[in-house]
N, C-alpha and C positions, 0 to 999 in steps of 0.2 A: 486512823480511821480513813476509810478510802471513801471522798465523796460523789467521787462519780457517780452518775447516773447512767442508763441507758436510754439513748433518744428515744422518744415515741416513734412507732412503725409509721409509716407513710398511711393515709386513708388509701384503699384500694381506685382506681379510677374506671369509671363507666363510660363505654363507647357505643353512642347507638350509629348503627351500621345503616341510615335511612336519611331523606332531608327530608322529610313527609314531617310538616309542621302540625297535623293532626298526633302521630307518634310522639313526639317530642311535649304536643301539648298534654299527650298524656300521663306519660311520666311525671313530669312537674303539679300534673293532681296528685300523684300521690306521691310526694316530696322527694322524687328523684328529679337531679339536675346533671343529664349526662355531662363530663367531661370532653367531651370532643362529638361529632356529629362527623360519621365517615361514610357518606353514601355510596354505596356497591355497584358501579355498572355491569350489571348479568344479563344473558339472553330470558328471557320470561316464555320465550315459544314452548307450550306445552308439548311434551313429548307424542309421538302414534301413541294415541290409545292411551297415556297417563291419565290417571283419574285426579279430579278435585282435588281431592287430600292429597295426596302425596305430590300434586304440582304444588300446593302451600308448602311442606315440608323442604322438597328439594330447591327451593328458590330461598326459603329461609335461612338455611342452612348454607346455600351456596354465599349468598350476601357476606352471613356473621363469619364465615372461614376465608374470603376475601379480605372484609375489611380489616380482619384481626390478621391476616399477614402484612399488609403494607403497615400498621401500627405497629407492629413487632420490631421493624425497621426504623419508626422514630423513637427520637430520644424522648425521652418520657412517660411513652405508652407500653414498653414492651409489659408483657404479666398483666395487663388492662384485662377486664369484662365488656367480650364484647357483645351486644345485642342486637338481634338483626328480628324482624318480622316479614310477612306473607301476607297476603288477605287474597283470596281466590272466588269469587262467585258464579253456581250452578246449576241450573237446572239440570234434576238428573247427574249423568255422567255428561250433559256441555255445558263444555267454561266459555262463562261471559266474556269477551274483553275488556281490556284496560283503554274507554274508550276516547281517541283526539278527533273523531269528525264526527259531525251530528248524526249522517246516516246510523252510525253503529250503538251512537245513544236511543236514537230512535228506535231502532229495531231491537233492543234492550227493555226499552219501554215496555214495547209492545207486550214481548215476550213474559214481562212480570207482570202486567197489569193483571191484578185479578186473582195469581196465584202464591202458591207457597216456593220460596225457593230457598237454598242453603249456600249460607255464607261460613269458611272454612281458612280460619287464619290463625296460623301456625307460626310459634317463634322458636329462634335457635340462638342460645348461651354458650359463645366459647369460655372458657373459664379458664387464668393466665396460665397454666400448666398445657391448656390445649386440648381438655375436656370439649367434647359438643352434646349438649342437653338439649334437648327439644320438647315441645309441649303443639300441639293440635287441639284446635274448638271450632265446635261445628255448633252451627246457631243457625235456627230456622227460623225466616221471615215471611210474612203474608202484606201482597202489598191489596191495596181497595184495588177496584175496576177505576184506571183510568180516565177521564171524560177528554175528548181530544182539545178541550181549552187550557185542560191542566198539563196533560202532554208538552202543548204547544207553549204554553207558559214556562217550564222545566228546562224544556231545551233552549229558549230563549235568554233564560238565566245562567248557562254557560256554566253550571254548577259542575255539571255528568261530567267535565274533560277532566281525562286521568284516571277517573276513578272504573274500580272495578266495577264491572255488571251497568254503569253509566249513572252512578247515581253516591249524594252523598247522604247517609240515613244523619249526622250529626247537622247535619242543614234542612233545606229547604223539603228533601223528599221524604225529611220524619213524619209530613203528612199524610204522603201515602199510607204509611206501613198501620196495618190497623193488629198485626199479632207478630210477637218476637217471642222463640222460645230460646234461651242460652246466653249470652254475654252480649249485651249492647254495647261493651268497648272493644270485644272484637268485632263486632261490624265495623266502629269509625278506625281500626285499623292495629291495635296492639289490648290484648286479654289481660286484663288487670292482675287479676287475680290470679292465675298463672304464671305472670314475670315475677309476681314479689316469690311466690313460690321458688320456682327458677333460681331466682335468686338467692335467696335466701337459704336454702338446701343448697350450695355452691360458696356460702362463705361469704358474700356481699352482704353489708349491714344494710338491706333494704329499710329498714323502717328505725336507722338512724336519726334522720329529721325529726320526727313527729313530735320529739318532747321539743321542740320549739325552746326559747330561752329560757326554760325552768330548769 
């Protein structure tokens, strides 16, 4: 009687392509706990004339195709899921920036206070073969009319640096926002519901966790 066994296959391992502690903290809601954290330095300068969406798309995908080649190269990661995200905000066809001095928060301000604008964050799944999946959500926000004490408040809390459009909806500016149409986790930066997707059609036991120790 031959009693060998065959080992169990290795768990697949998850690489998010970002240091964005909002992404990260997203995941871990819904009981993903990346394996490695590879953050992608890429040009973000929107191309002439690129729209919204597909500046989310091409930066997503440039990130998840980066950071899955240098991990291809370490011992341990190569055949990893890698996962990268975008977040892009719009008025119209002009993108906000990703704003580090208060003039560009402020002029961000300005420009939302009052109306609707669309938030468009796109992620990209290499899959260890070398697959690239992509998924795009476009989520419509309306923020209130500004009063310039809350303006002046906002900026003063140093909240806007970084963030797209100047502002972050899972903090302090969730006050503004009086209507959101489409995924309030891709505003704070990764579409829930999407990555398990992604996921999950690609072979990752996305909703391994859940049964918790039963």
């Amino acid at each position: 009687m031959n009693a060998r066994q065959d080992a169990p296959a290795a768990a697949p391992k998850l690489v998010l392509a970002s240091a964005s502690p909002r992404r990260l903290a997203l995941l871990q809601q819904i009981g993903l706990d990346p394996d490695e954290l590879t953050p992608a330095d890429v040009d973000e300068t929107p191309g002439k004339r690129e729209l919204p969406r597909l500046l989310a798309l091409r930066l997503a995908a440039e990130k998840a195709v980066a950071a899955h080649a240098r991990n291809e190269a370490r011992e341990g990661f190569a055949g990893a899921y890698t996962l990268a995200a975008d977040t892009v905000v719009a008025v119209g066809r002009r993108i906000l920036p990703k704003c580090e001095i208060v003039e560009e928060a402020s002029d961000c301000l300005a420009l939302l206070s009052g109306r609707a604008h669309r938030v468009y964050t796109a992620v990209c799944l290499v899959t260890p073969d070398g697959k690239r999946r992509n998924r795009v959500v476009e989520t419509r926000v309306r923020f209130k009319r500004l009063s310039r004490e809350e303006t002046k408040a906002y900026l003063a809390s140093g909240e806007w640096r970084g963030k797209a459009g100047g502002y972050a909806i899972q903090g302090l500016a969730g006050a503004f926002v009086v209507k959101l149409v489409g995924s309030h986790s891709a505003v704070v930066g990764l579409p829930l519901a999407e990555t398990v997707a992604l996921l999950a059609g690609e072979g990752f036991p996305a909703l391994a966790g859940w049964a918790g120790d039963a």
